[in-house]
DOTORFI-869633 format. One record per residue (C-alpha): residue number from 1; residue in one letter; x negated, y negated, z negated. Coordinates in nm, 2 decimals. Example, Ala and Ser with C-alpha at 12.3 -4.5 7.8 and 13.67 -1.06 7.14 Angstrom:
<gukols>
<num:1 residuo:a c1:-1.23 c2:0.45 c3:-0.78>
<num:2 residuo:s c1:-1.37 c2:0.11 c3:-0.71>
</gukols>
This chain:
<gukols>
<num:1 residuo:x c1:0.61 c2:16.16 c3:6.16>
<num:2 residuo:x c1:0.66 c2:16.09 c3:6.53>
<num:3 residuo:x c1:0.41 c2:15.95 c3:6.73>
<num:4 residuo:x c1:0.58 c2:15.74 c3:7.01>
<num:5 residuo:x c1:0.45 c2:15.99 c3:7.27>
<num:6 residuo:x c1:0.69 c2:16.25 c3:7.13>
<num:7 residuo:x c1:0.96 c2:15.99 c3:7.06>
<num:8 residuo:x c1:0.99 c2:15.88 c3:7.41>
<num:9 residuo:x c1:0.98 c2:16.25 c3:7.53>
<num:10 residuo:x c1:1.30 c2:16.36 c3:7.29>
<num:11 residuo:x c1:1.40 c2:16.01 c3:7.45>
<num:12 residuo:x c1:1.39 c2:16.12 c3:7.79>
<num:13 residuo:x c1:1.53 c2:16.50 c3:7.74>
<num:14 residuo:x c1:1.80 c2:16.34 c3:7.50>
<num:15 residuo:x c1:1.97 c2:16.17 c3:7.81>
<num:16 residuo:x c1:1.83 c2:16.42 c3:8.05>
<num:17 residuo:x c1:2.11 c2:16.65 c3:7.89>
<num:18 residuo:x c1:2.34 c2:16.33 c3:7.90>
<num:19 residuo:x c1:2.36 c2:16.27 c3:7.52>
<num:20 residuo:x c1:2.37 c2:15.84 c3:7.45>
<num:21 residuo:x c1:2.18 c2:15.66 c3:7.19>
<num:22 residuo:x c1:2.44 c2:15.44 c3:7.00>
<num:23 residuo:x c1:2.35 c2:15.08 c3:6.86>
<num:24 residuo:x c1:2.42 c2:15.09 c3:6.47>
<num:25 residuo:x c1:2.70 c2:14.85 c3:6.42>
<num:26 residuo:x c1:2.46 c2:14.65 c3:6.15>
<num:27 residuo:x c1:2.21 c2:14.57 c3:6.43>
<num:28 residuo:x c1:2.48 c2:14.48 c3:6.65>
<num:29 residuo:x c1:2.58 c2:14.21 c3:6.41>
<num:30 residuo:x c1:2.24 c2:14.07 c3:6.37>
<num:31 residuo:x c1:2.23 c2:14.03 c3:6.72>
<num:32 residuo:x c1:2.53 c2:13.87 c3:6.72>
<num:33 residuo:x c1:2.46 c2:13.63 c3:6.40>
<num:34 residuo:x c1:2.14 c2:13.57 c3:6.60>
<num:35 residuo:x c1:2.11 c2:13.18 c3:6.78>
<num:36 residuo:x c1:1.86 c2:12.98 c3:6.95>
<num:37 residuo:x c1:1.76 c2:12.74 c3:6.63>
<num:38 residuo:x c1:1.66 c2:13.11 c3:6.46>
<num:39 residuo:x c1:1.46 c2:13.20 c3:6.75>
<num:40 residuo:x c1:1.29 c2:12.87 c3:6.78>
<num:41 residuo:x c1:1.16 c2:12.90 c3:6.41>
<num:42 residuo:x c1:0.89 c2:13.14 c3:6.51>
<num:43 residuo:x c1:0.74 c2:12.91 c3:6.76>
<num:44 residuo:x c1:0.76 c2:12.59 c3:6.53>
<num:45 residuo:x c1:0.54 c2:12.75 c3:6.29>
<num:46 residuo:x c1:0.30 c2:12.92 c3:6.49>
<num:47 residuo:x c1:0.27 c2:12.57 c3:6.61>
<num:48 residuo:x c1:0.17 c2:12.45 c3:6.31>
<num:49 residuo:x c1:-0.02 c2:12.77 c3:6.13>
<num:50 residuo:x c1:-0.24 c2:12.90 c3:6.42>
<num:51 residuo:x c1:-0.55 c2:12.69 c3:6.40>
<num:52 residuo:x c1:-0.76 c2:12.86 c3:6.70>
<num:53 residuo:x c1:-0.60 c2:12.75 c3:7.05>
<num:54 residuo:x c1:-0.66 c2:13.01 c3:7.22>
<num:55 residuo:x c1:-0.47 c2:13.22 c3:6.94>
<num:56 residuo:x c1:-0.20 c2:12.99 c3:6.98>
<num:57 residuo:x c1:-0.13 c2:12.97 c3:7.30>
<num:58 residuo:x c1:-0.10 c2:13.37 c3:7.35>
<num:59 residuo:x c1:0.15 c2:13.37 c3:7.08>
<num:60 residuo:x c1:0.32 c2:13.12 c3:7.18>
<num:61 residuo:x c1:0.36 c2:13.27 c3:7.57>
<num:62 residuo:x c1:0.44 c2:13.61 c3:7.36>
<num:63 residuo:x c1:0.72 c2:13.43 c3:7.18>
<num:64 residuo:x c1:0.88 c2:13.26 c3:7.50>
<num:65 residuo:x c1:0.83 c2:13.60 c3:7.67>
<num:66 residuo:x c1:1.03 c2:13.76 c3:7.44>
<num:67 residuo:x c1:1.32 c2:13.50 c3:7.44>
<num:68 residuo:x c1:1.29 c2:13.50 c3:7.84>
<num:69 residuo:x c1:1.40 c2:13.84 c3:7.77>
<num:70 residuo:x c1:1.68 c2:13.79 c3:7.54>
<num:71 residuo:x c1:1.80 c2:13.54 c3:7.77>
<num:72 residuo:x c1:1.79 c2:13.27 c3:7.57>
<num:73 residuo:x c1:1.51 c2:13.09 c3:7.76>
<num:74 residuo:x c1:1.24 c2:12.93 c3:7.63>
</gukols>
């Protein structure tokens, strides 16, 4: 097994020699199937399952963080 040290140095001397990483096709269509109502679902029950608020509220600035970055806005 790889540690992600040595993953993200193949990484870099992969496209340092101008080789390209190619998305699977099967995660492409995930993406694709992906909508906002599936990406809400994760927030709606941290909502409701995290008791301590302090718990809570990181995971819920994690989750909008991450949709931020999918551009799907929180």
């Amino acid at each position: 097994m790889v540690n992600k040290d040595v993953g993200a140095a193949y990484a870099i001397a992969r496209r340092g020699l101008g080789l390209k990483e190619a998305v699977p096709q099967n995660h492409k269509k995930l993406l694709q199937s992906l909508n906002i109502g599936v990406l809400e679902e994760p927030k709606d029950y941290v909502s409701q399952r995290v008791k301590k608020v302090a718990l809570r509220k990181r995971h819920l600035r994690e989750i909008d963080r991450l949709l931020l970055s999918l551009g799907s806005g929180p």
